[in-house]
C-alpha positions in Angstrom: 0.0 0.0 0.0 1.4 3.8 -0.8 2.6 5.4 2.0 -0.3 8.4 1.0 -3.1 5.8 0.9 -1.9 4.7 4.4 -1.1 8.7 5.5 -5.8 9.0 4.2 -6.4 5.4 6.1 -4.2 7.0 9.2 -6.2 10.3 9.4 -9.7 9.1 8.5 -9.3 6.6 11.8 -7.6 9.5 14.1 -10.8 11.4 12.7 -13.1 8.6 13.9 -11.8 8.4 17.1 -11.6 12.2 17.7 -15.4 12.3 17.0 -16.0 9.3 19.9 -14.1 11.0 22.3 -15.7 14.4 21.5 -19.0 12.8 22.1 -17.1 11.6 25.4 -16.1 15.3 26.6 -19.6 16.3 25.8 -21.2 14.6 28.4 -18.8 15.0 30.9 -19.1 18.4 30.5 -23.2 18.2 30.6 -23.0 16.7 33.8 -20.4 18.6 35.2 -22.5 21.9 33.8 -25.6 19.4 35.5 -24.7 18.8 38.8 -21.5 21.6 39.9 -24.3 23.9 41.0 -26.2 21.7 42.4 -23.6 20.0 44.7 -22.1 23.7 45.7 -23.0 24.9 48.7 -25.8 27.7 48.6 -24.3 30.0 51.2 -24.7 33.8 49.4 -21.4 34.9 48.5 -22.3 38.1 46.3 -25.9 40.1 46.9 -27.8 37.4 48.2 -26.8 34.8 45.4 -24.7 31.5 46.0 -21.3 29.8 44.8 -23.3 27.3 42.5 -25.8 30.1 40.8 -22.3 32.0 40.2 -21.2 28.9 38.7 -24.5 27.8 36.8 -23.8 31.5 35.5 -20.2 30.0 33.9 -20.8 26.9 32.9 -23.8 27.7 30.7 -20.6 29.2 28.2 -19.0 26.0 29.0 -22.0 24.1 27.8 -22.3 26.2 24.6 -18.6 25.9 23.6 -19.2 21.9 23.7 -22.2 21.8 21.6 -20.3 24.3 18.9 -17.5 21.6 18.8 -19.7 18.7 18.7 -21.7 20.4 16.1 -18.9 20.8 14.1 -17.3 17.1 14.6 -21.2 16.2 13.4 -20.4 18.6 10.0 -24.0 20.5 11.2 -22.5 23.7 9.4 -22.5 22.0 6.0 -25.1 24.5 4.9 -27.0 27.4 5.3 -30.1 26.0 7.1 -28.6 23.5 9.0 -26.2 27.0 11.1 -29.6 28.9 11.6 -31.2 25.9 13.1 -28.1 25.2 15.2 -27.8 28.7 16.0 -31.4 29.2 16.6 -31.3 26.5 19.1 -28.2 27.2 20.9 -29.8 31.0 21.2 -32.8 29.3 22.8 -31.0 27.5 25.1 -29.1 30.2 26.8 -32.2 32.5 26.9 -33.8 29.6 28.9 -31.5 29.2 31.3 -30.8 32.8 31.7 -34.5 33.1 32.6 -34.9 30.6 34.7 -31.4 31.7 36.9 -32.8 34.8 36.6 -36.2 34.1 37.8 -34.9 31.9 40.2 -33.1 34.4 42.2 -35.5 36.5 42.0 -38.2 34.0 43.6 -35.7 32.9 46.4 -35.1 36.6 47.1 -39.1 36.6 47.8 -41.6 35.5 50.2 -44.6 33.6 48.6 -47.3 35.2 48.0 -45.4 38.7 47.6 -46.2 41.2 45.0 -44.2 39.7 41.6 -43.2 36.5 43.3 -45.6 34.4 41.3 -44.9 35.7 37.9 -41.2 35.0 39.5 -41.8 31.1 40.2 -43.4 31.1 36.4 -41.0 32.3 34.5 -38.7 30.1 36.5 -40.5 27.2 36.8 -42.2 27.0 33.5 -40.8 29.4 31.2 -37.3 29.2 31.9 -37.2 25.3 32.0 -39.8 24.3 28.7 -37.6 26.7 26.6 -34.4 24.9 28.2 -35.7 21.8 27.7 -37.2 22.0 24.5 -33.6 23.6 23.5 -32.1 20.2 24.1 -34.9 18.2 22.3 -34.2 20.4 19.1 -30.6 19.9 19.3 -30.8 16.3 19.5 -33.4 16.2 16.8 -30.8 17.7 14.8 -28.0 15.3 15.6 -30.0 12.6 14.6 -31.5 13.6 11.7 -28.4 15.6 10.2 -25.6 14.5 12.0 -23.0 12.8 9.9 -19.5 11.0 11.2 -18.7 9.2 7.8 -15.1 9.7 6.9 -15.5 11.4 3.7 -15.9 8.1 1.6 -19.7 7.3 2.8 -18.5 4.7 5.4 -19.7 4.7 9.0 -17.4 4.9 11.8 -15.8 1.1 13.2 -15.6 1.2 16.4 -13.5 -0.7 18.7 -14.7 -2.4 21.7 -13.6 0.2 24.2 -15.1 3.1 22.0 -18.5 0.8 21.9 -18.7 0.8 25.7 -18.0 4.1 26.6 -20.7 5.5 23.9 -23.1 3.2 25.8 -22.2 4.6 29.1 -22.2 8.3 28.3 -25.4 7.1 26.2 -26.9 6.1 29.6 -25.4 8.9 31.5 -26.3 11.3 29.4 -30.3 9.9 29.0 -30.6 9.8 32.9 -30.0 13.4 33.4 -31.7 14.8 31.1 -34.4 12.5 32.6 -33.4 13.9 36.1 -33.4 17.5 34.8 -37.0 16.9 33.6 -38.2 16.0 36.7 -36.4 18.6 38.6 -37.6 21.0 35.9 -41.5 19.7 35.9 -41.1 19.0 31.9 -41.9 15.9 32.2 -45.1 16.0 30.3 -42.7 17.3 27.4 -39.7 15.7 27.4 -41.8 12.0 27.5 -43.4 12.1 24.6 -40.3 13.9 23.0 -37.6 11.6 24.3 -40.1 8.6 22.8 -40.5 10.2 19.4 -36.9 11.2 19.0 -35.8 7.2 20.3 -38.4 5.6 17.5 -37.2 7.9 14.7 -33.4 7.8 15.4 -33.2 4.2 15.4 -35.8 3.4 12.6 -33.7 3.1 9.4 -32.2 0.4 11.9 -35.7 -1.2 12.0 -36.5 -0.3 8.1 -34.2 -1.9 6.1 -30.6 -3.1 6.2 -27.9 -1.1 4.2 -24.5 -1.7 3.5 -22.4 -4.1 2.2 -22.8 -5.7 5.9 -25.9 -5.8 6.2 -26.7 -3.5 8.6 -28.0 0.2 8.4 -26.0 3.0 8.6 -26.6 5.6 10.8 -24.2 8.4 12.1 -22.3 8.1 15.0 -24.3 11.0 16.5 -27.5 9.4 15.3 -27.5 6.3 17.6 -26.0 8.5 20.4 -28.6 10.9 21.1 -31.4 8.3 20.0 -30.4 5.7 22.3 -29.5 8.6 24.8 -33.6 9.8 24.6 -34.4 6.1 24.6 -32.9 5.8 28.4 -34.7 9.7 29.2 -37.9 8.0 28.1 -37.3 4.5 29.8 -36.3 6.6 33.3 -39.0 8.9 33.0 -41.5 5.7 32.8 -39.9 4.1 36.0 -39.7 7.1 38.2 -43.5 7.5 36.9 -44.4 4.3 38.2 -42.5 4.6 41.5 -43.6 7.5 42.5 -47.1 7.8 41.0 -46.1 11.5 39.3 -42.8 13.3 38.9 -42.1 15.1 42.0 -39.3 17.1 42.0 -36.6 15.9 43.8 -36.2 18.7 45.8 -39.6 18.4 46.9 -38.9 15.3 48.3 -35.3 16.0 50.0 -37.6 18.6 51.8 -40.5 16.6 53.2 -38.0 14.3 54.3 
């Protein structure tokens, strides 16, 4: 074999393996963007607001850098359309969360019942967390349906063993806190049906037909992660649902006891 051919073969396998491990560094970085501020301590440190709303102030930019790089190692800017959407939905992300930290500090700052503290506990509770949420639904949707990890001659990534299992584990990781965030975030309702459509259609030209010269179908790296990734939101939303009777929030619960 030329030494160019093998310099291609060389590349197109580094390339592979970069995209795994950026879908790797995405979730770590979603749960540590997930959990910091909530493990923090909520002693107020600057006018009346704690160390992990300071941080959930940070980390949303952390959170956007990682989706702009994964969106990029998916080829999402390939056209015109596909960068609106993208941007649209990043855009809708961070106004979400801004108005829900924002409405959140505002509520905790109030007593119940006080002049603007219901419109407060709204925007945060509702507002804030269904345009958050539905932010992540669209940007999956768009990983699946667009997303594309081929190395430039139509093939799918191979994967090795080690790759396979971690993309299963960050798959599950990765499902069960956007479950949890549901929950927390009373979406529930929303991110169900959502997490069940966006399972069914990722993993349907699966189910269709097979394609390839091996028989199977082949879907984009980034396809079968967020699909199977909505499948476990779905499956843990169904679970907790018939535990608990509902989708309390779990700070509900820490509080009652």
């Amino acid at each position: 074999m030329a030494n160019g051919a093998r310099d291609r073969i060389g590349i197109i396998s580094w390339s592979r393996s970069t995209r795994a491990g950026w879908v790797l560094v995405f979730v770590f970085g979603y749960a540590l963007v997930d959990l910091l501020p909530v493990i923090l301590p909520s002693t107020p440190v600057f006018r009346g607001l704690g160390l992990g709303d300071l941080a959930d102030v940070v980390l949303i930019f952390v959170l956007v850098v990682l989706y702009v790089e994964l969106g990029s190692q998916a080829n999402l800017y390939r056209s015109l359309k596909l960068r609106v959407a993208y941007t649209g939905a990043l855009l809708l992300m961070v106004q979400g969360h801004a108005i829900h930290l924002a409405a959140n500090a505002i509520a905790n700052a109030s007593q119940p019942g006080a002049q603007g503290w219901g419109l407060a506990d709204f925007l945060d509770e509702t507002w804030g967390h269904v345009e958050l949420h539905f932010a992540f639904l669209l940007l999956g949707a768009l990983f699946i349906g667009c997303g594309r990890s081929d190395g430039g001659d139509g093939s799918e990534p191979v994967l090795s063993a080690t790759e396979k299992t971690g993309l299963w584990i960050a798959a599950v990781i990765y499902g069960v806190l956007l479950g949890a965030d549901a929950v927390e975030g009373q979406t529930a309702p929303l991110m169900l049906p959502c997490a069940i459509a966006l399972f069914v259609w990722g993993w349907f030209p699966y189910l269709e037909r097979p394609r390839g010269g091996d028989g199977r179908a082949r879907m984009s790296l980034y396809r079968r992660f967020f699909a199977t990734s909505f499948g476990v939101t779905a499956l843990a939303l169904l679970i907790y649902w018939l535990i608990m009777d509902g989708f309390p929030q779990f700070s509900t619960l820490a509080a009652a006891g």
